[in-house]
C-alpha positions as CSV (number, residue, x, y, z in Angstrom):
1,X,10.9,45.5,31.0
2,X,13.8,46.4,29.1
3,X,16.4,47.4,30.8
4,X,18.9,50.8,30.1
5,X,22.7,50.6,29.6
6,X,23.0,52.6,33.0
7,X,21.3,50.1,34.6
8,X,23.3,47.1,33.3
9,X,26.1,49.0,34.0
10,X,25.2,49.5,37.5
11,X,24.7,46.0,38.2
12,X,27.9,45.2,36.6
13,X,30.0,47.7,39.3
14,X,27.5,46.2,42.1
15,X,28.6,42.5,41.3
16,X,32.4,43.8,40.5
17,X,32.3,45.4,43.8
18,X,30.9,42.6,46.1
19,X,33.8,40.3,44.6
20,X,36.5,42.9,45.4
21,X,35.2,43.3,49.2
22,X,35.2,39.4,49.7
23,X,38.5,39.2,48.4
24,X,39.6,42.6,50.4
25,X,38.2,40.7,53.2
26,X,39.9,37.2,52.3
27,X,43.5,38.9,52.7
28,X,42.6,40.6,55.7
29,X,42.4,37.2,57.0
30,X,45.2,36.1,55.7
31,X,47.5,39.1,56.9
32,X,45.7,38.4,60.9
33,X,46.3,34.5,60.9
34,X,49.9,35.2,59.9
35,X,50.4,37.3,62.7
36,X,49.6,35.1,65.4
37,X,51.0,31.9,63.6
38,X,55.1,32.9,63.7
39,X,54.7,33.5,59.7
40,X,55.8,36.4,57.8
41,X,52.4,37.4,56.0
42,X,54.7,38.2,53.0
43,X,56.0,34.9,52.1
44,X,54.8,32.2,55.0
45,X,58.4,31.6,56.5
46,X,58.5,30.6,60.0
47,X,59.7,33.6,62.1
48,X,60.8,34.2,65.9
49,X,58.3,36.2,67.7
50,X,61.2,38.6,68.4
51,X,62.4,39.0,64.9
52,X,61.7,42.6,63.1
53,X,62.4,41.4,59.4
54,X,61.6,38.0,57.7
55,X,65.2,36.1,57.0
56,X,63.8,34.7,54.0
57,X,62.2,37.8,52.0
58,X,63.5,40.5,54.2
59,X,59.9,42.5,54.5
60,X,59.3,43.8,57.8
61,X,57.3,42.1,60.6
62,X,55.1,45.4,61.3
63,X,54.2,45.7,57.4
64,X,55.0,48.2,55.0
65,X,53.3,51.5,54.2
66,X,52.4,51.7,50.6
67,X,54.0,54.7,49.2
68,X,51.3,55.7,46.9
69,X,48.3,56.0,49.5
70,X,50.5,55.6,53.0
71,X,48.1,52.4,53.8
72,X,49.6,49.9,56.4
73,X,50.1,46.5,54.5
74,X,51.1,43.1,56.2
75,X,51.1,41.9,52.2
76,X,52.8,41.9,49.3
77,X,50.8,44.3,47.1
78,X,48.5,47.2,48.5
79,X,44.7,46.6,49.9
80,X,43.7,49.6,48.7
81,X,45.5,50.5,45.7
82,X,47.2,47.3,44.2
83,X,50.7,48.6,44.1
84,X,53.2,46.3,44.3
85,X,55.1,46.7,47.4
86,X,57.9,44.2,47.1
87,X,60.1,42.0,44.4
88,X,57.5,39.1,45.5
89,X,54.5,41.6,43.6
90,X,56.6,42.5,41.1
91,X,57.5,38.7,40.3
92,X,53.7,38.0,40.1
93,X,53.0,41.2,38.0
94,X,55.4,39.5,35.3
95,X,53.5,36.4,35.4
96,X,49.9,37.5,35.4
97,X,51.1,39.8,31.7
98,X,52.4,36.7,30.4
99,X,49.0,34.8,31.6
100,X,46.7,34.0,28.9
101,X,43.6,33.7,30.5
102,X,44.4,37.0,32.7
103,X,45.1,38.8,29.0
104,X,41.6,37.4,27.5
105,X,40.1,39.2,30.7
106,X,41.4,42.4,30.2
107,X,41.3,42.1,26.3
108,X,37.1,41.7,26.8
109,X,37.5,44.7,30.1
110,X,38.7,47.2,27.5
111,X,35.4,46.1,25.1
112,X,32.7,46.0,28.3
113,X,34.3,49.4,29.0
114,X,33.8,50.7,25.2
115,X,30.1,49.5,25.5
116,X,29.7,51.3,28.3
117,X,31.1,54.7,27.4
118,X,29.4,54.1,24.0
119,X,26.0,53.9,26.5
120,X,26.8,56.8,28.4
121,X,27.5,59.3,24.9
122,X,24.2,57.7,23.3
123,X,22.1,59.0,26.5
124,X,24.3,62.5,26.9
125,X,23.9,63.0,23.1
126,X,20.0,62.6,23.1
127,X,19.8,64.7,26.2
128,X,21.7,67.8,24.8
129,X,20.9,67.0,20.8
130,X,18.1,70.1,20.7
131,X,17.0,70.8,16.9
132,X,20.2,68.1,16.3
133,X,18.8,65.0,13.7
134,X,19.9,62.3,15.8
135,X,19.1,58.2,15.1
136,X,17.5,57.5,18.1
137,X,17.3,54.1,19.7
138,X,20.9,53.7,17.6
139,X,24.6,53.5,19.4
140,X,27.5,53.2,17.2
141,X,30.3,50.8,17.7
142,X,33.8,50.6,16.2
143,X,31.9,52.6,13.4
144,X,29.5,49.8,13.2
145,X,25.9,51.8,14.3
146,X,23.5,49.1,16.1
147,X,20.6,49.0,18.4
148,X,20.3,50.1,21.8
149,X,18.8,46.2,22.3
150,X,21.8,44.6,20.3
151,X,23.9,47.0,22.2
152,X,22.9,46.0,25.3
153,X,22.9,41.9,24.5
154,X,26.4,42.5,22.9
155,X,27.4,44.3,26.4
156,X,25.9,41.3,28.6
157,X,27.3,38.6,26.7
158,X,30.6,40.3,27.3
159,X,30.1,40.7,31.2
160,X,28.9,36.7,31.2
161,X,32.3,36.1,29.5
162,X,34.4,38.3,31.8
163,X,33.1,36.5,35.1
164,X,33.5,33.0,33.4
165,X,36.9,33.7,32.9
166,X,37.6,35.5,36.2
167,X,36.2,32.0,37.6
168,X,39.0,30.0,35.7
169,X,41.7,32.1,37.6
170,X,43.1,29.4,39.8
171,X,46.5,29.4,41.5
172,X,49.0,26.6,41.1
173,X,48.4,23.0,43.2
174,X,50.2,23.5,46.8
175,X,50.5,27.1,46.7
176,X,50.4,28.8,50.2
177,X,47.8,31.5,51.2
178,X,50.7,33.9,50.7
179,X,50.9,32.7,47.4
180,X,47.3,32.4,46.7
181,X,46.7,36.0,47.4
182,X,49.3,37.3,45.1
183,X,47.8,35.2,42.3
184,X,44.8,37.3,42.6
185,X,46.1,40.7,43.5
186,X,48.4,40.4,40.6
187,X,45.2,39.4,38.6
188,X,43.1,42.1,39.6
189,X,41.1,44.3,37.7
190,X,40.7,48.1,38.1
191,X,37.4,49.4,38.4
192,X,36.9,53.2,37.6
193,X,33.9,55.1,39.1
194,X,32.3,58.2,37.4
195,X,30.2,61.3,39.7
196,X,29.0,64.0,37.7
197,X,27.9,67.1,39.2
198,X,25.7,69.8,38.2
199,X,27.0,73.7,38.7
200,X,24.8,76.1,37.7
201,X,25.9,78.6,34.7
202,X,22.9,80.6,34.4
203,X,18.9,81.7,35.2
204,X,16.9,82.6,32.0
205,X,14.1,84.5,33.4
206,X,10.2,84.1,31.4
207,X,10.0,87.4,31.3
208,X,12.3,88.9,29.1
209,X,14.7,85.8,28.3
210,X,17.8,87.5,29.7
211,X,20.4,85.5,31.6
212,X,20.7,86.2,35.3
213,X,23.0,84.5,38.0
214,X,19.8,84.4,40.3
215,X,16.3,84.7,39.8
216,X,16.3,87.4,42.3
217,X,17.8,89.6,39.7
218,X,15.1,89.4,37.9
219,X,12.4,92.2,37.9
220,X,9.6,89.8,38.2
221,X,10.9,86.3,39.2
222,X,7.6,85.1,40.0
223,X,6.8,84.9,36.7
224,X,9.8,82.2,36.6
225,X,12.6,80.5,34.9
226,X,14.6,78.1,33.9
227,X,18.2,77.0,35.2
228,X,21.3,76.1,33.2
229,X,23.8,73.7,33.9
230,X,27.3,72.0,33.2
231,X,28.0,69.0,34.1
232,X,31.2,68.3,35.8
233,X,32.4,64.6,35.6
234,X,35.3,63.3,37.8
235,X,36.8,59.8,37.1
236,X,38.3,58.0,39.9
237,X,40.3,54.1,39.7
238,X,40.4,52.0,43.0
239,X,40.9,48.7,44.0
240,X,39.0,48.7,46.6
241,X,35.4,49.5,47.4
242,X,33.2,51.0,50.5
């Protein structure tokens, strides 16, 4: 059975977001065996078990509150947003731009992402195209008008590619779990999630057509109706997933 761009766009964000919560959990890990190894969770430097900052990078022993979402962090960048929380991230930020491989993988993210919203205006457009001559079955891309099937091979072939290259993301020979997890974080991928939600605008009654805000306004509801909606959509990026 063939398959709709929802749905491989669904199993896309499922697989996306099973590799984020292994990796949330990874650092998790990291930040605990730090803590009850004498090492700074920020850079691996040996530290005093009375000591408040590490002499080496200077972050504090209790973590740092990210100043975007107030998370507690016991690493360099955020758990829950990414942000970089000290000239260690930043460092790694500069390398990962300059990465080849890490550009390739967002170069094809912006093109899985253009599949995808060309998906989701092909299915809005034929829901809402009334009396509207629309090619049906057809999505255009980069004003190149395929088929919803060569669409939706085009979109796989890209996702296939994306994971391949996210598998070739390996940190340097000797590098040190602290290391290790700022090679990723500075590699990592946003992922945005879309919620649309239905408000209602309107009741057209059977009887006489006329627009009501409830059918009980109507002189004979009974004889019922239809309802009107707008959709609402809200966009939301995270680094983390539930």
């Amino acid at each position: 059975m063939e398959r709709s761009g929802s749905q491989v766009q669904n199993n896309s964000e499922k697989l996306q977001k099973q590799q984020s919560k292994n990796a949330s959990a990874h650092f998790h890990r990291l930040a605990y065996q730090a803590s009850i190894s004498n090492c700074c969770s920020f850079c691996g430097n040996y530290i005093d078990p009375e000591d408040k900052f590490c002499c080496e990078c200077g972050n504090p022993v209790g973590g740092i509150v990210c100043p975007n979402c107030s998370t507690l962090n016991h690493g360099s960048f955020c758990l829950r947003c990414n942000s970089p929380l000290d000239d260690i991230a930043k460092e790694e930020l500069k390398k990962a731009q300059k990465d080849p491989k890490f550009i390739k993988i967002q170069e094809i993210a912006a093109e899985i992402e253009e599949l995808e919203s060309s998906f989701e205006e092909t299915i809005a457009h034929k829901e809402t195209s009334n009396g509207v001559s629309v090619q049906s079955g057809k999505i255009s891309l980069n004003i190149k008008t395929v088929s919803e099937k060569e669409a939706e091979r085009a979109y796989k072939e890209k996702v296939e590619e994306l994971n391949e290259l996210m598998r070739q993301l390996i940190p340097e020979p000797g590098s040190t779990p602290q290391m290790q997890r700022n090679y990723y974080s500075a590699r990592r991928l946003p992922v945005v999630t879309k919620t649309q939600k239905k408000i209602p605008l309107c009741w057209i009654c059977n009887l006489c057509g006329f627009r009501h805000n409830h059918p009980q306004e109507c002189a004979q509801p009974d004889l019922g109706g239809t309802w009107y909606y707008d959709i609402i959509e809200t966009e939301s990026v995270s680094f983390e997933y539930e």
